[in-house]
C-alpha positions as CSV (number, residue, x, y, z in Angstrom):
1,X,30.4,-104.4,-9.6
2,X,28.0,-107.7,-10.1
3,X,24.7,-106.3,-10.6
4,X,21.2,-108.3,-10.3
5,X,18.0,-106.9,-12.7
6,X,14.7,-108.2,-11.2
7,X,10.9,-107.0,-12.5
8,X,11.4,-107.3,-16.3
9,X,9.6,-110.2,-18.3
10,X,12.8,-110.9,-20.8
11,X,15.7,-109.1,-22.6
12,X,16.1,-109.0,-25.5
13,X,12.5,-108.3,-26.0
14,X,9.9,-105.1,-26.6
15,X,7.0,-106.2,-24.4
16,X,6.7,-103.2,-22.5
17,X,9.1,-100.2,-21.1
18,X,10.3,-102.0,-18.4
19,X,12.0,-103.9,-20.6
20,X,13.3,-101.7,-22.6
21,X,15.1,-99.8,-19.6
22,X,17.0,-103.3,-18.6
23,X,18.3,-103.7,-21.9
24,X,19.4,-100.4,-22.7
25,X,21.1,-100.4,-18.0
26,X,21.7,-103.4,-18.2
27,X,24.1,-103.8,-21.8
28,X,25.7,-100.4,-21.2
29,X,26.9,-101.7,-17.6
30,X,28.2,-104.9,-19.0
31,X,30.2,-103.0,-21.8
32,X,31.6,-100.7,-19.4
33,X,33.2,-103.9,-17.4
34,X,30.2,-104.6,-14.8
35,X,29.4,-108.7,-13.9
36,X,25.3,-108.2,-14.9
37,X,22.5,-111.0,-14.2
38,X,19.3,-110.5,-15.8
39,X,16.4,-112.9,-14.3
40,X,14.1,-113.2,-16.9
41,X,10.5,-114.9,-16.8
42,X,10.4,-118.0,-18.8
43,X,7.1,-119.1,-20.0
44,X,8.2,-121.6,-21.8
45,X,10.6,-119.8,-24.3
46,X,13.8,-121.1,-26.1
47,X,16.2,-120.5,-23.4
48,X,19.5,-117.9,-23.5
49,X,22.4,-117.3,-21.9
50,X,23.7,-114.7,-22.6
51,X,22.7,-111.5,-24.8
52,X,25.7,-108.7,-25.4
53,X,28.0,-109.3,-22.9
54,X,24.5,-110.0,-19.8
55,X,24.3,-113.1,-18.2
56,X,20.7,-114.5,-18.3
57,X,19.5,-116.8,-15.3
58,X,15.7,-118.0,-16.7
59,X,13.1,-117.9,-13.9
60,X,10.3,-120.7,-14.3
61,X,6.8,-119.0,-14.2
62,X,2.9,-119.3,-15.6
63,X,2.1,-118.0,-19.0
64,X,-1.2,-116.5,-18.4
65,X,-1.8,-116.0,-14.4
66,X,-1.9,-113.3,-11.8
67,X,0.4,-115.0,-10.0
68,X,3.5,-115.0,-13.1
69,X,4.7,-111.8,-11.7
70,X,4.4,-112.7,-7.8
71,X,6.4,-116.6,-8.5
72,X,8.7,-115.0,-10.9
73,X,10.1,-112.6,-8.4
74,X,9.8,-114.9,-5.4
75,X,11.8,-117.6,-7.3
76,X,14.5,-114.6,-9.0
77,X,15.1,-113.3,-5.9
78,X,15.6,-116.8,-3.8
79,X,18.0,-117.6,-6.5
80,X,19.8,-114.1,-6.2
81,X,20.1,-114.5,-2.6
82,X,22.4,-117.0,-2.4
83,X,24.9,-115.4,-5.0
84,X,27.0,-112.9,-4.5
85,X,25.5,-109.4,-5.3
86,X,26.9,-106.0,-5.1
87,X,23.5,-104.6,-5.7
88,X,20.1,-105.9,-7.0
89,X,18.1,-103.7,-9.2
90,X,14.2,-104.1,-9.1
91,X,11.6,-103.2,-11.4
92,X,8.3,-101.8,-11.3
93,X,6.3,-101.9,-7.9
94,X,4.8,-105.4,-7.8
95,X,8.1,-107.1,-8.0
96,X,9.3,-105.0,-5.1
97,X,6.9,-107.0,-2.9
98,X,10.2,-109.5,-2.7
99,X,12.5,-106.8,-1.5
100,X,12.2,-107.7,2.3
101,X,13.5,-111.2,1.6
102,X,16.4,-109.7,-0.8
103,X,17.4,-107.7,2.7
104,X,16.9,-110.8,4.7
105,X,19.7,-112.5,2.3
106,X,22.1,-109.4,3.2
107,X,21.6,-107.5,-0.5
108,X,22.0,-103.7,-1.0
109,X,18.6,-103.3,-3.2
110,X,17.9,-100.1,-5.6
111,X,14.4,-100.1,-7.0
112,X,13.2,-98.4,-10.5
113,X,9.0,-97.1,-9.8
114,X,8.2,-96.9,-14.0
115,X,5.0,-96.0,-12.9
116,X,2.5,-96.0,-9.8
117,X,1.2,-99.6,-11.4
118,X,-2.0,-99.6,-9.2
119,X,-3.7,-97.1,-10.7
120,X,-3.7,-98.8,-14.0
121,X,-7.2,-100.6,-14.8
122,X,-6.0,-103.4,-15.8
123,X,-5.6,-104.6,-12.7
124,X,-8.5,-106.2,-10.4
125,X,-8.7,-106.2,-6.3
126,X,-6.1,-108.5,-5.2
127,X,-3.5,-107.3,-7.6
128,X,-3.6,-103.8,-7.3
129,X,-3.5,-104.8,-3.6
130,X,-0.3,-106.2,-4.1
131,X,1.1,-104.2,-6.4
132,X,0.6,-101.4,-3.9
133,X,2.0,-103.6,-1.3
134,X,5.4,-104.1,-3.3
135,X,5.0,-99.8,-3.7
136,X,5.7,-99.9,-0.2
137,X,8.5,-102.7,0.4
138,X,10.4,-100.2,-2.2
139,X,9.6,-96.8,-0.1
140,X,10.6,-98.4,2.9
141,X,13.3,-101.2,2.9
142,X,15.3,-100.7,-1.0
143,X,18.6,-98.8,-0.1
144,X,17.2,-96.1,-2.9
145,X,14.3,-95.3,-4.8
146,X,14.5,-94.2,-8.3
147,X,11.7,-92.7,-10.2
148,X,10.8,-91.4,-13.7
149,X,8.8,-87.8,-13.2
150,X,8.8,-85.0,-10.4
151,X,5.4,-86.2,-10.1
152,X,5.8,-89.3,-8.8
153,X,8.9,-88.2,-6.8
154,X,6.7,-85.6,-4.3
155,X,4.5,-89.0,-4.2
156,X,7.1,-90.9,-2.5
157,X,7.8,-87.7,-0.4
158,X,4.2,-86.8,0.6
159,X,3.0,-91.0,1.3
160,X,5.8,-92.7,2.3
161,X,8.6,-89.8,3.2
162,X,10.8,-91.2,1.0
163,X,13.6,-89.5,-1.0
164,X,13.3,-90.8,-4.0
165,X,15.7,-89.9,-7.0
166,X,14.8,-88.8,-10.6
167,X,16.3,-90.5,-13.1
168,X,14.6,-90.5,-16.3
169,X,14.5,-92.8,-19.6
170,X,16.7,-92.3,-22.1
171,X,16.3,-91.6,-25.9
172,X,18.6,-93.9,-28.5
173,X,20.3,-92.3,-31.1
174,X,18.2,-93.7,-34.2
175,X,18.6,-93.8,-37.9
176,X,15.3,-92.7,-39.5
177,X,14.0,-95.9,-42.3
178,X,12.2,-94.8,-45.5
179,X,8.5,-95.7,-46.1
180,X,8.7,-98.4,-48.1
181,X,8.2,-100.7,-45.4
182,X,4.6,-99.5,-44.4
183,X,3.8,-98.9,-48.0
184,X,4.5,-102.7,-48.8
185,X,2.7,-103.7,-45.5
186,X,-0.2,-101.4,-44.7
187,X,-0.4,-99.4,-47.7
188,X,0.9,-95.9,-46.0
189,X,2.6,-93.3,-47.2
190,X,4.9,-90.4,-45.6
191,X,3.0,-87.8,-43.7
192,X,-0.2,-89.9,-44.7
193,X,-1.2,-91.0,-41.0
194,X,-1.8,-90.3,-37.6
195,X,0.4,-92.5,-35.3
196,X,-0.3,-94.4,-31.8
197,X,2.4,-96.8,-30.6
198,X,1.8,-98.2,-27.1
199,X,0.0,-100.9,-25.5
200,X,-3.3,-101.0,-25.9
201,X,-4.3,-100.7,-22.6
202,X,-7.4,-98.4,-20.6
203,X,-4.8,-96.3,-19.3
204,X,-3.4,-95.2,-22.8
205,X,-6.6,-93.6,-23.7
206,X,-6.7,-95.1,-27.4
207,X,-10.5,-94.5,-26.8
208,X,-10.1,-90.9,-26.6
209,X,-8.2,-90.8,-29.6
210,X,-10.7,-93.0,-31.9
211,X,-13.1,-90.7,-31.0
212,X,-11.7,-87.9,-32.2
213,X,-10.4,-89.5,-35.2
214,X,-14.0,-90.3,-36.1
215,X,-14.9,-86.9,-35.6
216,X,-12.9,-85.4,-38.1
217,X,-12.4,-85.0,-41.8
218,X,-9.4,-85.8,-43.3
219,X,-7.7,-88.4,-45.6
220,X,-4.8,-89.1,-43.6
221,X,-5.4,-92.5,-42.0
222,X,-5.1,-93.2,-38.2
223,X,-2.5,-96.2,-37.2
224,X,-2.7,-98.0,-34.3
225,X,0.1,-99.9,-33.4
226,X,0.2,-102.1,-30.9
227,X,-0.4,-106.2,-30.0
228,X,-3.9,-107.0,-30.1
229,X,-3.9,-110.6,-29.0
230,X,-4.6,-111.8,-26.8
231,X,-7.8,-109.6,-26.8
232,X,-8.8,-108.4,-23.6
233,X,-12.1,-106.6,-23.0
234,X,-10.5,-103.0,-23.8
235,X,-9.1,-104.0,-27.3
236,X,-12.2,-105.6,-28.1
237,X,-14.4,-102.8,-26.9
238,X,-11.5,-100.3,-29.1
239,X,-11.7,-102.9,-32.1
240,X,-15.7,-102.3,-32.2
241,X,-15.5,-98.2,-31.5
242,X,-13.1,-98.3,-34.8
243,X,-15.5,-100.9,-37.3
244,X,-16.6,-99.3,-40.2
245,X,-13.8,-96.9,-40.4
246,X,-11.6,-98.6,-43.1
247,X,-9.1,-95.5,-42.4
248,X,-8.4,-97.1,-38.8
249,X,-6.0,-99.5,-39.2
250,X,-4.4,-101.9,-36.6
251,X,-0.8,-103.3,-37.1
252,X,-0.5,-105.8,-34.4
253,X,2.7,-105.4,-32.7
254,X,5.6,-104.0,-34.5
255,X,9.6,-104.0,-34.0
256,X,12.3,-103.6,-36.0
257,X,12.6,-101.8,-38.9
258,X,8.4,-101.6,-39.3
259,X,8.6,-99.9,-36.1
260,X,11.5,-97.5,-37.3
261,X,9.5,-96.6,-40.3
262,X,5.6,-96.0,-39.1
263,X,7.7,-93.8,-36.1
264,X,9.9,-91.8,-39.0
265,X,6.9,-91.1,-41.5
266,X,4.0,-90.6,-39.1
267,X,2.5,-86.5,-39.7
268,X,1.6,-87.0,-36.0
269,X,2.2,-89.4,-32.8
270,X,-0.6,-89.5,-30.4
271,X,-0.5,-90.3,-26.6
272,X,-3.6,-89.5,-25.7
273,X,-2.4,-91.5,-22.1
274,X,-4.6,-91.0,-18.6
275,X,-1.8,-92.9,-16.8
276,X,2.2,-92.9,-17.2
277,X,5.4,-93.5,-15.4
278,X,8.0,-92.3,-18.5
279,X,6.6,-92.9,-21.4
280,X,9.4,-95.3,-23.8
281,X,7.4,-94.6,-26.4
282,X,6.8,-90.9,-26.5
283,X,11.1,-91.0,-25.8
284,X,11.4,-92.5,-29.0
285,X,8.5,-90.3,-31.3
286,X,10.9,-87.6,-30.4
287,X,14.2,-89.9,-31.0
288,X,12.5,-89.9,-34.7
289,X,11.8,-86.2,-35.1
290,X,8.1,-87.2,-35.2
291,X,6.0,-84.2,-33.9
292,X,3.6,-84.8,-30.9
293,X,0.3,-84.6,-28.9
294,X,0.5,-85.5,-25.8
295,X,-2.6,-85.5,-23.0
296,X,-1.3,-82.5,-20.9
297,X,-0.7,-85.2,-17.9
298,X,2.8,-84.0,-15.8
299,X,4.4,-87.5,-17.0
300,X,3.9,-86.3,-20.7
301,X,4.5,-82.7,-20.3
302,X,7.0,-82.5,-17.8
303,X,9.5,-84.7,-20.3
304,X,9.0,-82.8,-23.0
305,X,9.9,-79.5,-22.2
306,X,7.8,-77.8,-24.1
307,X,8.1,-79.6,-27.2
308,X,5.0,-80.7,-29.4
309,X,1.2,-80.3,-28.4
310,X,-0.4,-81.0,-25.2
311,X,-4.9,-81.1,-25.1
312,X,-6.8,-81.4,-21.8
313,X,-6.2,-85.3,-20.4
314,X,-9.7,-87.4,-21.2
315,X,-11.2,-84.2,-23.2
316,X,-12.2,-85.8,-26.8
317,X,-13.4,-82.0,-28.1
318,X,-9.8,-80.9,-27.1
319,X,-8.0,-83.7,-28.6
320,X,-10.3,-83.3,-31.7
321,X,-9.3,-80.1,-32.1
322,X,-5.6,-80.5,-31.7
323,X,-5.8,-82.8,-34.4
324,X,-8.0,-80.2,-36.4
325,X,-5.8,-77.5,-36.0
326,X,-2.3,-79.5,-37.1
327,X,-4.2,-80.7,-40.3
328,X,-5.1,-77.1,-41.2
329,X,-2.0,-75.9,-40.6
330,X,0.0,-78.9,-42.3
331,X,2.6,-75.9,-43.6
332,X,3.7,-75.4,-40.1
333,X,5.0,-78.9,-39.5
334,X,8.9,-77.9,-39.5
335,X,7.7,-75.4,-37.1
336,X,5.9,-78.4,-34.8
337,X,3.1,-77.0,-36.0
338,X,3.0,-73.4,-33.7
339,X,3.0,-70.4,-35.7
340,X,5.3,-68.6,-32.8
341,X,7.8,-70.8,-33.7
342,X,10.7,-71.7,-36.0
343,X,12.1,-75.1,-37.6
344,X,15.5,-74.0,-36.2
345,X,14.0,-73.4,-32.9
346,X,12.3,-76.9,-33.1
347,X,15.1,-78.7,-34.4
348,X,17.4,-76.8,-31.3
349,X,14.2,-78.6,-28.8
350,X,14.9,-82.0,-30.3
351,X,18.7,-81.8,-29.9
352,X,18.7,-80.4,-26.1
353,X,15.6,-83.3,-25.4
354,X,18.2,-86.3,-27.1
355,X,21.0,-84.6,-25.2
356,X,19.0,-84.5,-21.5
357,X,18.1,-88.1,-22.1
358,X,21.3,-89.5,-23.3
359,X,20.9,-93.8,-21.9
360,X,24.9,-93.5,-21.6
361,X,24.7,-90.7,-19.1
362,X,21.3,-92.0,-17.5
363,X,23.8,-95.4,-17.4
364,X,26.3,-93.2,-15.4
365,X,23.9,-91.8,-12.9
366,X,22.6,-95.4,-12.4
367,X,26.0,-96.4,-11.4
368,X,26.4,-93.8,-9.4
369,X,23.2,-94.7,-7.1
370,X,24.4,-98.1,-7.1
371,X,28.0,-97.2,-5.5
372,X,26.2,-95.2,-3.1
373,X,24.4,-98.2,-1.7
374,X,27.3,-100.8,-2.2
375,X,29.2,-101.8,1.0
């Protein structure tokens, strides 16, 4: 088939989880034979064209505006309509704003939700406005709607009456990477810190998290990875909450083989989130073996079948002791930290988890919904 990607900033590239699903669909389709486009937003980057076997077609938009996302997938999907598409893959709800015109220009469209974007308070008036508006292009003109959780699936049933299907991230087989890494860099040690990976964002609930931190007693230093710059209000206002703790530490944004190793010596990772579609970052904690909390949220829970710790979403007491209760109880960490448990038990979890989210057969599936919509 020749398969469009619209929605994602760039590939190759770690910005966000949207980005990551592209790469991981969209490499896997062009190794298995498929003719794949990738629009990606150029904001004035070295150009590419062509990244594992993917065409990439570089869409001229702002750096820093409201309106990169709306240009960007105005401009993809003009471009897209005159070339001949099987299907045409959209990402995230305010890029689906476009799909009417994609219809217009006789394309079959599938659309990815990652996450009911809206809700998310980064967003002011007009864009969450807009964001919801694309929401609904998606529920009511893309051939089929694809989400992440249950949760968000009986949303689509309940507002829109829209069938959508669950199709879930994926988790990439992974080869763990030693501490020496982090020890050069940030002075950290195996099972010395706490982790949280993700974009610093309200929704993420770092605040909850630095909270609790500061309300404990231990050694073990809390890590907080994730790009701080450029600094928004939130990161400024997390920044200030962790002064004077010199066992807070910020990384900045991490990839590679950094990011392999603060994920495969962490004690703990921590999504303390308020808000998620699937979370790629929670996927791969558990593609490292790292144990878990997770705010008991159904987007956290509901992928992790049981697996790791879940505290009351927004509760810092809870959180706190969570935390409390896995540092006491360090000897149980083969055991994810539940006395009721067994490391073979655990280790079985992790297995069936890397199994259900295999990207080859999420790749499959994706295909699958794409045939079902091609003419």
């Amino acid at each position: 088939m020749k398969i469009a990607m619209i929605g994602h900033k760039r590939i190759p590239g770690r910005s966000g989880g949207v980005e990551v699903v592209v790469e991981e669909l969209a490499t896997r389709m062009a190794q298995k034979g498929h003719d794949v486009t990738a629009y990606n937003r150029n904001c004035g980057e070295e150009k590419i064209k062509d990244y594992k076997g993917v065409h990439i077609k570089e869409v001229r938009t702002f750096k820093h505006s409201a309106l990169n996302a709306m240009v960007y997938s105005l401009f993809a999907t003009l471009r897209c309509g005159v070339k001949k598409y099987d299907v045409v893959h959209y990402h995230a709800e305010g890029p689906c704003a476009m799909i009417p015109l994609a219809k217009l220009c006789g394309k079959r469209v599938v659309a990815t939700v990652h996450g009911l974007d809206w809700q998310r308070g980064k967003w002011g008036g007009f864009a969450s406005k807009y964001i919801m508006f694309g929401e609904k292009m998606a529920a009511k003109h893309a051939d089929k709607v694809i989400v992440l959780s249950k949760n968000v699936q009986n949303y689509f049933k309940e507002t829109y009456g829209c069938d959508a299907i669950m199709l879930p991230n994926g988790i990439n087989p992974v080869t763990p990477e030693p501490a020496d890494i982090i020890r050069e860099k940030f002075g950290l040690e195996k099972d010395g810190y706490i982790l949280f990976l993700a974009r610093i964002t309200t929704e993420k609930g770092l605040h909850y998290l630095i909270d609790a931190y500061n309300a404990l007693k231990t050694d073990k230093k809390l890590v907080i990875a994730g790009s701080i710059n450029p600094q928004t209000d939130y990161i400024r206002s997390v920044l200030e909450q962790a002064k004077g703790n010199d066992n807070i530490i910020f990384t900045d944004f991490v990839s590679g083989k950094t990011l392999a190793s603060l994920y495969s010596n962490c004690f703990v990772y921590v999504l303390p989130s308020d808000i998620e579609g699937m979370p790629m970052t929670l996927m791969e904690a558990v593609g490292y073996d790292a144990r878990v909390i997770v705010s008991d949220i159904a987007e956290n829970t509901d992928c992790l079948d049981g697996y790791g710790n879940a505290f009351k979403q927004g509760d810092v007491t809870a959180l706190k002791e969570t935390l409390a209760y896995c540092l006491a109880h360090e000897a149980l960490k083969a055991q994810d930290f539940k006395e009721n448990t067994t490391a073979a038990a655990v280790q079985a979890q992790r297995a069936a988890l890397k199994e259900k989210y295999d990207w080859n057969h999420i790749t499959d599936q994706t295909l699958a919904v794409y045939q079902s919509v091609k003419k």
